[in-house]
C-alpha positions as CSV (number, residue, x, y, z in Angstrom):
1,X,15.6,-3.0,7.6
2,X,13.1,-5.8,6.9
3,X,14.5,-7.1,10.4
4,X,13.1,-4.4,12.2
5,X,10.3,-4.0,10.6
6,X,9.4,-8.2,11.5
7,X,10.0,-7.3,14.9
8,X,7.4,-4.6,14.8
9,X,10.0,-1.8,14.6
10,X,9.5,0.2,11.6
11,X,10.9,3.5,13.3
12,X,14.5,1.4,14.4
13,X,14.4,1.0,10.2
14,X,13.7,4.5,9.4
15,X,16.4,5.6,11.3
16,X,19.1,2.9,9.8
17,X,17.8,3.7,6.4
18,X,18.8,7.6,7.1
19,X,21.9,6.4,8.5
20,X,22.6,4.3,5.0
21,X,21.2,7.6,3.3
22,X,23.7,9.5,5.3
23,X,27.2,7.1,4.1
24,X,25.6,7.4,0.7
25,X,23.6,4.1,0.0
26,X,20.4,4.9,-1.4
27,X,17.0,3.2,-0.7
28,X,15.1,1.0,-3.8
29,X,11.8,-0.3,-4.3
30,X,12.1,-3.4,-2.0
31,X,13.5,-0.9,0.6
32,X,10.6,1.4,0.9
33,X,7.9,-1.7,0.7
34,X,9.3,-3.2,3.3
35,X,9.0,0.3,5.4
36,X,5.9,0.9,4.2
37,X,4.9,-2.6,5.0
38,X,6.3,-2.2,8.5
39,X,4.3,1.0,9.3
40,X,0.9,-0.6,7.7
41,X,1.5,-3.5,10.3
42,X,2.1,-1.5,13.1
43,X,-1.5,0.9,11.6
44,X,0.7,3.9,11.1
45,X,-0.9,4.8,7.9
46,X,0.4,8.0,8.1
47,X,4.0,7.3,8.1
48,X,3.4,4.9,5.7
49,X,1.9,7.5,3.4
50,X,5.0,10.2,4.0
51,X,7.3,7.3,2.9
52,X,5.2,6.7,-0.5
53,X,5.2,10.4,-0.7
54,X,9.2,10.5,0.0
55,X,9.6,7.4,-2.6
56,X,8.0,9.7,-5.1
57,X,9.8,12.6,-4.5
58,X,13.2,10.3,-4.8
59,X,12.1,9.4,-8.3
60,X,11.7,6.2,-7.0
61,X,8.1,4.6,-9.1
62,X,6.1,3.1,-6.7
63,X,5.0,-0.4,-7.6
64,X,1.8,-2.4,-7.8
65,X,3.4,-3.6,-4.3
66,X,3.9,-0.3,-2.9
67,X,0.1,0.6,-4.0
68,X,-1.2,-2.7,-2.2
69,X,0.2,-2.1,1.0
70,X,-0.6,1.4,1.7
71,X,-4.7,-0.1,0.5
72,X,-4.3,-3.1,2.4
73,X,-3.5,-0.6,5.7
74,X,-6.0,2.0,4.6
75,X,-9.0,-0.9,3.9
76,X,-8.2,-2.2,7.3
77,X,-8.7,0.9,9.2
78,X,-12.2,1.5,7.1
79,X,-10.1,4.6,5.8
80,X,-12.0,4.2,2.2
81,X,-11.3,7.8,1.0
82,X,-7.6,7.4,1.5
83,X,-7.9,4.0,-0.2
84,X,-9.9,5.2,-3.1
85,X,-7.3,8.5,-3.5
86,X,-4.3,5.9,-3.2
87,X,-6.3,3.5,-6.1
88,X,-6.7,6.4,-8.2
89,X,-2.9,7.8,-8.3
90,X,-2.2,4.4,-8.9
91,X,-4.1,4.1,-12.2
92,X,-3.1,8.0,-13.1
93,X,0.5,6.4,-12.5
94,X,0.1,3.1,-15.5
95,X,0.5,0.8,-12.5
96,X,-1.6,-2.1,-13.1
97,X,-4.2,-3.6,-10.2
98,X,-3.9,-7.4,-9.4
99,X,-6.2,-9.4,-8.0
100,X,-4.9,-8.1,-4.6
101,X,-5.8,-4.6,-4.8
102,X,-9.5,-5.6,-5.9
103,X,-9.5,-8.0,-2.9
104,X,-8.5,-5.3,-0.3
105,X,-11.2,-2.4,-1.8
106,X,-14.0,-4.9,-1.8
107,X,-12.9,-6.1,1.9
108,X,-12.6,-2.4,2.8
109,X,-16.2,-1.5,1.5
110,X,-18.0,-4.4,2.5
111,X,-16.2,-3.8,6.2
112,X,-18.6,-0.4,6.0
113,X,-21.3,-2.0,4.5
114,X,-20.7,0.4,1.3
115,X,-22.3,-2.7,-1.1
116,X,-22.6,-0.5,-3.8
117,X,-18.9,0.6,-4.0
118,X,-17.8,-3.5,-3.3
119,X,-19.9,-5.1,-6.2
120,X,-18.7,-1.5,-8.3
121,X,-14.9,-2.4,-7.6
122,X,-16.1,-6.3,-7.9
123,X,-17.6,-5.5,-11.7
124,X,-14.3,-3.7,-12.3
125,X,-11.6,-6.3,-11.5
126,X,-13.8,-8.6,-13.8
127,X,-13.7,-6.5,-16.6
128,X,-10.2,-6.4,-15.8
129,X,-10.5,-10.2,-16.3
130,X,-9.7,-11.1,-12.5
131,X,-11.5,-13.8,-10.8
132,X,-12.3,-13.9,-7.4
133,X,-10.3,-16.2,-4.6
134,X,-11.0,-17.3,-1.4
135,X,-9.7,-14.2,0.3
136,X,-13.0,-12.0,0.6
């Protein structure tokens, strides 16, 4: 799966995993990142988002992983309601920002010149006692 999805074919590792699914190995955490990482790199959020969706409806908890990769994707196609609905269910959910998720909402708001919603998030991963890196 993860090779497909390094070669830029997240659909080829779809289809194995439903072929695994089918002989009665199940997918984990790390299996449905790396999907959902495959799908943000190729910019099919919306795939991404049905296998987030899918992951929940497994009873498989999404991670502060799973949660960075579908903002990261949504951030970079200036999709800033998806990203601030996907930030939300993350917090409902008890999963925990990192410095990452701040990085890639303040990214995604300055990218649409939203300064009021970047230094907002910015206030908020300080309070959350994150410092900033290099990355925005």
């Amino acid at each position: 799966i993860k090779g497909y999805c390094r070669s830029g074919e997240p659909s080829k590792a779809q289809e194995f995993l439903r072929k695994m699914e089918l002989k009665g190995t199940f997918p984990d955490n790390i299996t449905y990142n790396t999907l959902i990482h495959g799908f943000m790199k190729e910019e099919n959020m919306d795939k991404a988002f049905l296998l987030l969706k899918k992951m929940e409806d497994q009873g498989i908890l999404p991670d502060v992983i799973s949660y960075n990769v579908m903002l990261e994707g949504f951030c970079r196609q200036s999709r800033m309601e998806e990203a601030s609905f996907v930030y939300k269910k993350m917090i409902e959910r008890g999963v925990n920002p990192d410095r990452a998720t701040f990085t890639s909402l303040i990214n995604g708001y300055v990218g649409e010149d939203n300064l009021k919603e970047a230094f907002r998030v910015h206030d908020e991963m300080l309070r959350r006692g994150f410092i900033p890196d290099d990355k925005f």
